[in-house]
C-alpha positions as CSV (number, residue, x, y, z in Angstrom):
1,X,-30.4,204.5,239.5
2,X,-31.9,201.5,240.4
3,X,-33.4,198.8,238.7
4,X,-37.1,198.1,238.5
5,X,-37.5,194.1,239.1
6,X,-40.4,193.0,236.8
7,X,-40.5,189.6,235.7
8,X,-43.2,186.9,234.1
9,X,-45.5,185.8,236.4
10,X,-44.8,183.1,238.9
11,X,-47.0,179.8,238.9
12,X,-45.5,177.5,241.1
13,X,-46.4,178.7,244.8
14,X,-49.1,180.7,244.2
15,X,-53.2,179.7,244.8
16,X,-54.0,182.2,241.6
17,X,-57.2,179.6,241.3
18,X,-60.2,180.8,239.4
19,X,-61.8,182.1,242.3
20,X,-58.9,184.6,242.7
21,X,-58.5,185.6,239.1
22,X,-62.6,186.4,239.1
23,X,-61.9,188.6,242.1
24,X,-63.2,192.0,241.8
25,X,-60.2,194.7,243.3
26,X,-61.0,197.6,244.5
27,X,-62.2,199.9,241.1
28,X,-59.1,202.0,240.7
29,X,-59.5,205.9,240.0
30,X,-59.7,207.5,236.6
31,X,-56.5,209.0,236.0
32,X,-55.8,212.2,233.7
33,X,-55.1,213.1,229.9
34,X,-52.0,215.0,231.8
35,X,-50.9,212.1,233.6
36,X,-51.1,209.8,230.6
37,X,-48.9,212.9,228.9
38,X,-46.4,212.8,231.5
39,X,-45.3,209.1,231.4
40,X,-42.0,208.0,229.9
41,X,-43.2,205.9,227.0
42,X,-46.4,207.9,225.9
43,X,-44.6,211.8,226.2
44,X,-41.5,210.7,224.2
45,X,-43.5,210.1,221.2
46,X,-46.3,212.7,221.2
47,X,-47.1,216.0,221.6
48,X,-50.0,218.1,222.2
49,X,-51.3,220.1,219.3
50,X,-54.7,222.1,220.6
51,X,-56.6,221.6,224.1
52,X,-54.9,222.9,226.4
53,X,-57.0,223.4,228.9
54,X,-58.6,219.9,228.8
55,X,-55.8,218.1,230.3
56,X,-57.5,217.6,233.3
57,X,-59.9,215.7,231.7
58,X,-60.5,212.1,233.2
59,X,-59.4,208.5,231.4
60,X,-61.4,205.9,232.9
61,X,-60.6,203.0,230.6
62,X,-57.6,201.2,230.6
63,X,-58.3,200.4,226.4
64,X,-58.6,202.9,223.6
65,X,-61.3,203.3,221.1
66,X,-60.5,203.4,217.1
67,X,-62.9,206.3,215.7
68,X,-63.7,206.0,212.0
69,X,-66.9,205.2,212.0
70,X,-67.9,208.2,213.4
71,X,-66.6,210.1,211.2
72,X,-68.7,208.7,209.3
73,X,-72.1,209.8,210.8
74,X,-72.4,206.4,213.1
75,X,-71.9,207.3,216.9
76,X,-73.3,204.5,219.0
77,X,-70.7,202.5,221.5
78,X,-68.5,205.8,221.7
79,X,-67.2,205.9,225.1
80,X,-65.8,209.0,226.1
81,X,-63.7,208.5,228.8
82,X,-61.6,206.8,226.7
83,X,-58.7,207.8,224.3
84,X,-59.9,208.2,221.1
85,X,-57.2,207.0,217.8
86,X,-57.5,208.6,214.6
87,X,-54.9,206.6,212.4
88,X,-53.9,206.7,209.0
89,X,-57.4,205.8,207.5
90,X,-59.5,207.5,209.3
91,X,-57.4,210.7,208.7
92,X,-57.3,210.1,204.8
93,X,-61.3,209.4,204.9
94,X,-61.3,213.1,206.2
95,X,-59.2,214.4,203.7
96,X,-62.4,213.3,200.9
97,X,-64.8,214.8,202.3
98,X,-66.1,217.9,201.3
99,X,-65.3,221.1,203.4
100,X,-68.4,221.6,204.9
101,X,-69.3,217.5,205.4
102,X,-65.7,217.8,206.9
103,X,-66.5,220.1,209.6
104,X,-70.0,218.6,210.2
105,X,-68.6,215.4,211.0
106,X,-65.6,216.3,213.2
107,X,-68.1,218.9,214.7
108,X,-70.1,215.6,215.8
109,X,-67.1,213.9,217.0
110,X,-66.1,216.6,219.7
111,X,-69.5,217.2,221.0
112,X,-69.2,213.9,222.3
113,X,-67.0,215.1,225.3
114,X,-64.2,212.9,225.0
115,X,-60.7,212.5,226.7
116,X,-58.6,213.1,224.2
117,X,-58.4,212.5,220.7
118,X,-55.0,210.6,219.3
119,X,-53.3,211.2,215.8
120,X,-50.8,208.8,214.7
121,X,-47.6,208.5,212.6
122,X,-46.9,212.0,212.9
123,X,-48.8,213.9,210.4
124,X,-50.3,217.5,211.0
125,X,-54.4,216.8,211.9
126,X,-56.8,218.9,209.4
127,X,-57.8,222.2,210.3
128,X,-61.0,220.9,211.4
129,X,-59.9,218.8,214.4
130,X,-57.2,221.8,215.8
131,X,-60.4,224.0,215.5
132,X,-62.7,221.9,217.1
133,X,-60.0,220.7,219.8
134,X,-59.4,224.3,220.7
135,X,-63.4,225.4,220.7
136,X,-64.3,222.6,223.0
137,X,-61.1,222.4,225.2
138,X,-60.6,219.1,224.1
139,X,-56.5,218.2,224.1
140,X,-55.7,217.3,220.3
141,X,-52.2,214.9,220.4
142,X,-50.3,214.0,217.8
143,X,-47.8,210.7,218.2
144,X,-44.9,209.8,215.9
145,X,-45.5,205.9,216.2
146,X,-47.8,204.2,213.5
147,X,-51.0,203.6,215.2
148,X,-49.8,200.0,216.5
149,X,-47.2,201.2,218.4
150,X,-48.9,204.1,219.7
151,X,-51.3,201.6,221.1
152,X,-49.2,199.2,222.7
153,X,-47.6,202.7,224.5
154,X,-50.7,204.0,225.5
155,X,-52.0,201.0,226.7
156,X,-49.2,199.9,228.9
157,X,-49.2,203.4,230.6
158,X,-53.3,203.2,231.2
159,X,-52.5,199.5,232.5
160,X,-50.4,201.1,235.6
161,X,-52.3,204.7,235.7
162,X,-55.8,202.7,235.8
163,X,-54.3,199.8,237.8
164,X,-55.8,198.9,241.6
165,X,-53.9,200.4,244.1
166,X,-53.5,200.5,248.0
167,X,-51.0,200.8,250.4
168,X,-50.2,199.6,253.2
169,X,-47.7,199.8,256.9
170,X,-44.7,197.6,256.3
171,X,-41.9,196.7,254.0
172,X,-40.8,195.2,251.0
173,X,-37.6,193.9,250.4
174,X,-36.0,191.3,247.5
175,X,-34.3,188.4,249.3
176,X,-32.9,185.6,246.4
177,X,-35.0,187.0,244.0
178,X,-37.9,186.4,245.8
179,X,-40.1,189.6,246.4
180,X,-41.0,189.5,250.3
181,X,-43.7,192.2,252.1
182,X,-42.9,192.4,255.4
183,X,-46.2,193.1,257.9
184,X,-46.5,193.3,261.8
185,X,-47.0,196.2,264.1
186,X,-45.4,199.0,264.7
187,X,-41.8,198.6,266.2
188,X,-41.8,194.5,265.9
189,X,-38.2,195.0,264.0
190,X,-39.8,195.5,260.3
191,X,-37.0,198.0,259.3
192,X,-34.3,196.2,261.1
193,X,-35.0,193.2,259.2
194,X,-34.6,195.0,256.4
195,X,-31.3,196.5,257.1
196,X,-29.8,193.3,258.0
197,X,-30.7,191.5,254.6
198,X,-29.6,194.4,252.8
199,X,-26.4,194.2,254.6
200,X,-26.5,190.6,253.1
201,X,-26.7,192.0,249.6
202,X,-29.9,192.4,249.4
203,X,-32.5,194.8,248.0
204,X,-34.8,197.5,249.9
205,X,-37.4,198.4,248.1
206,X,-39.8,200.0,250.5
207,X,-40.0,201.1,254.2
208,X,-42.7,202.5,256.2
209,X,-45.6,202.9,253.4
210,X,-45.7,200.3,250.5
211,X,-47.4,201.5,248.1
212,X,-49.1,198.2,246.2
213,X,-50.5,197.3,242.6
214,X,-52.3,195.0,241.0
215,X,-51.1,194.1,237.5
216,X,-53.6,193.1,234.4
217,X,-51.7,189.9,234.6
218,X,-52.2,189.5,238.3
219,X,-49.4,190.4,239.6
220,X,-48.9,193.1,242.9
221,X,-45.7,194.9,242.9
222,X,-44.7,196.7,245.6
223,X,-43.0,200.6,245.6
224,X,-42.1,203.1,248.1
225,X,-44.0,206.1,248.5
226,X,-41.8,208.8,246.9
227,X,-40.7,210.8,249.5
228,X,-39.7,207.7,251.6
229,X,-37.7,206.0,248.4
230,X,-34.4,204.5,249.1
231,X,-34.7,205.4,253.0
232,X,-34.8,203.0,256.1
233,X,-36.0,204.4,259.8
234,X,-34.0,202.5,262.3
235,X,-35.2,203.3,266.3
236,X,-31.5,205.0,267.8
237,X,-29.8,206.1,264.6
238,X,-32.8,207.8,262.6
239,X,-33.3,207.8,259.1
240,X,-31.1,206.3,256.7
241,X,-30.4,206.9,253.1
242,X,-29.4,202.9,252.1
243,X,-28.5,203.7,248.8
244,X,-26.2,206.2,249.9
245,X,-25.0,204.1,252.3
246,X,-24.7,200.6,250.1
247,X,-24.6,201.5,246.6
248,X,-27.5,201.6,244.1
249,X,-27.5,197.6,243.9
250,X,-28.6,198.0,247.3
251,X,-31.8,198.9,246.3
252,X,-35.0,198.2,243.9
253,X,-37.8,201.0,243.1
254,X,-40.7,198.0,242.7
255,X,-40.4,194.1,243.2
256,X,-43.2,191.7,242.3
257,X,-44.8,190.7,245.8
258,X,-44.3,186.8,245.9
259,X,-44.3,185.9,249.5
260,X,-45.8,187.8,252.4
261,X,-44.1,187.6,256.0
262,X,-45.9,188.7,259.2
263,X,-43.8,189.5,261.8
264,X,-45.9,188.7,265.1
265,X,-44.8,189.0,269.3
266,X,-44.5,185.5,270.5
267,X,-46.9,184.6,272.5
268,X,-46.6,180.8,274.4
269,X,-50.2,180.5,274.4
270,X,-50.3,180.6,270.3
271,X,-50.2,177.5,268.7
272,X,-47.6,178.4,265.3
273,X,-46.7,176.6,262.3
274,X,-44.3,173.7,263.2
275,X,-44.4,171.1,260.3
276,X,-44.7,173.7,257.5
277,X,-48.1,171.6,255.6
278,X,-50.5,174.0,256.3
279,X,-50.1,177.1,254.1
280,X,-51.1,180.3,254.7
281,X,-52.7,183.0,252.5
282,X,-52.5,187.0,252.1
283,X,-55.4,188.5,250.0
284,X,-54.1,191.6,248.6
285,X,-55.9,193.7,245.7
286,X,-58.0,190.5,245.4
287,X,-54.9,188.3,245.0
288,X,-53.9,185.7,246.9
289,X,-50.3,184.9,247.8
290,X,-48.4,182.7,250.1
291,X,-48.3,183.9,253.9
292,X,-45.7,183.1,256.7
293,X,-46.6,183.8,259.8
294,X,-43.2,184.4,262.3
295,X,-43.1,185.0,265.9
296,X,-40.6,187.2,267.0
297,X,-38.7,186.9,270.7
298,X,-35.2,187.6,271.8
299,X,-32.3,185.3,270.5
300,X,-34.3,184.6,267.1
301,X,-32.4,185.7,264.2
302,X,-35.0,187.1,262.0
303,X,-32.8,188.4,259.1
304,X,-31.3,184.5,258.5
305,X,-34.7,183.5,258.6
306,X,-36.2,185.3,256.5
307,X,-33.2,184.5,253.7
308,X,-34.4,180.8,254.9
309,X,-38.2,181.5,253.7
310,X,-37.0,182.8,250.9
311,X,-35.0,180.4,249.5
312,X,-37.8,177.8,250.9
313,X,-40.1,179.4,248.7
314,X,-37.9,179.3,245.4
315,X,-38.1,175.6,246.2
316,X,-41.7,175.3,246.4
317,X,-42.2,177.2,243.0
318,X,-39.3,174.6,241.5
319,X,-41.8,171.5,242.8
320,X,-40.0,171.2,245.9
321,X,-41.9,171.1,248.8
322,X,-39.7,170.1,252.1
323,X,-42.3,169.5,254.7
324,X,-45.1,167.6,252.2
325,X,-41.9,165.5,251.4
326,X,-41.2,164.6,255.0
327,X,-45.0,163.9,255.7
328,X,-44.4,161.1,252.6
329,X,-41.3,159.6,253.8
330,X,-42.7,159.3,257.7
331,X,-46.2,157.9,256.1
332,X,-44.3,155.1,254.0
333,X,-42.2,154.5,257.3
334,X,-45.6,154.1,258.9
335,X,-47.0,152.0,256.6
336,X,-49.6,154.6,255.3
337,X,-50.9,153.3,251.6
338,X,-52.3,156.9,251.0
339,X,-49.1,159.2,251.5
340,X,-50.6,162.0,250.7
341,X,-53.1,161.5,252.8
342,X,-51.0,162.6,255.8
């Protein structure tokens, strides 16, 4: 299938200044015990033991919460909503209590209406947790990972579940490596774009409705709505299956969004970008990232263009910077003692 295209985060080329890293995005929506169940790298390892019927329950916070002390009578900062871990400690503190303290305690813990309650490194929970799990309908999991890696799973799914999310009209392709969000109204060439450049040898990764998120790290990926994946609409010959057509290297299902390209009509009475030193911004999710803005008329070859601002833009995050480096060279010519100044 194809390949997901994650990578470190990009420095060079982006305005991620404090002001955009102290953004606020939109609050994301609590996801599910079931939906933190069903992904790859958390259902592998665990499986549910009691609680059934609490899977629905929400998980609001992306971070989980260790739980010893209150098994040991202290409650306060216990958050719910978040997944509670019961490691190798906490589970052998159980095991010396008495009976009765036992089920006291663990009676405590439940009543607190959690999520979901976490066992690690695979052991079989007491008697007291299944029991309470089942009375309160609280799902009871058991993972095979020590309680470090079970964290570092459960974590990185609630990162992408609780991630901000939006979507928007457009599409995302991957031109030299450089993730690139096409915008513009309806029926400006968007999806003919695309099929040129991946005619090129490059990647599709959305069409239509891009469904965007921002990363803890501040990245925005981009990723086709599901029913849409792998498919291009083209006006005259319909919809198009472009992995059937070009192979799975043909296309991506999510891209890092490095460069954002609107597509506009031309208009002679619109001044555009001729010199390149002014650049533009997108704000998506609350992060900003670099903006072309292209007019589109007959004769124009937009799919050799766009390979152009993408490989312009793999300079600019190398330190290369064409048109600030022709402003320099004309202000020396002019006899400008402030270069930069131009």
């Amino acid at each position: 299938g194809a390949r997901r295209h994650l990578r470190p985060p990009r420095l060079a080329g982006y305005r991620r200044d404090v002001a955009a890293l102290d953004s606020l995005p939109p609050p994301a929506p609590p996801t599910t015990v079931r939906a933190l169940l069903a992904r790859e790298g958390v259902g592998v390892i665990t499986r549910i033991v009691a609680g059934d019927d609490g899977l629905d329950r929400p998980i609001e916070h992306p971070r989980i919460q260790k739980s010893g002390l209150v098994l040991a009578g202290h409650s306060h900062g216990i958050v719910p909503t978040r997944v509670q871990i019961l490691g190798e400690t906490e589970i052998s503190f159980l095991e010396t209590l008495p009976p009765d303290v036992c089920a006291e305690r663990v009676a405590g813990f439940f009543a607190l209406g959690l999520s979901c309650v976490v066992v690690t490194r695979g052991v079989e929970p007491p008697s007291a947790l299944a029991e309470q799990a089942r009375e309160t309908g609280t799902p009871l999991v058991v993972a095979a990972p020590r309680s470090s890696a079970t964290i570092a799973a459960i974590h990185q799914a609630l990162d992408r579940l609780l991630a901000p999310k939006e979507q928007r009209h457009g599409v995302m392709v991957e031109v030299h490596g450089i993730g690139t969000l096409l915008l513009g109204p309806s029926g400006i060439g968007k999806s003919e774009c695309a099929l040129f450049l991946v005619e090129r040898g490059h990647r599709l990764v959305a069409d239509d409705q891009v469904h965007l998120t921002r990363l803890p790290n501040n990245q925005v990926t981009a990723a086709p709505a599901p029913l849409l994946k792998h498919h291009l609409e083209i006006r005259g010959l319909g919809i198009l299956n472009v992995r059937d057509l070009f192979g799975a290297t043909s296309v991506w299902d999510e891209a890092v969004v490095d460069l954002v390209a609107e597509l506009c009509p031309w208009d002679e009475e619109e001044e555009y970008e001729r010199l390149g030193l002014d650049e533009l911004t997108e704000t998506i999710l609350g992060v900003e990232l670099p903006k072309l803005r292209i007019p589109v008329r007959p004769g124009r070859d937009m799919g050799v263009i766009l390979e152009v601002a993408a490989r312009n833009e793999l300079l600019k995050e190398a330190g290369h910077h064409s048109a600030r480096d022709f402003a320099r060279r004309l202000s020396r010519q002019l006899g400008l003692r402030d270069p930069d100044a131009v």
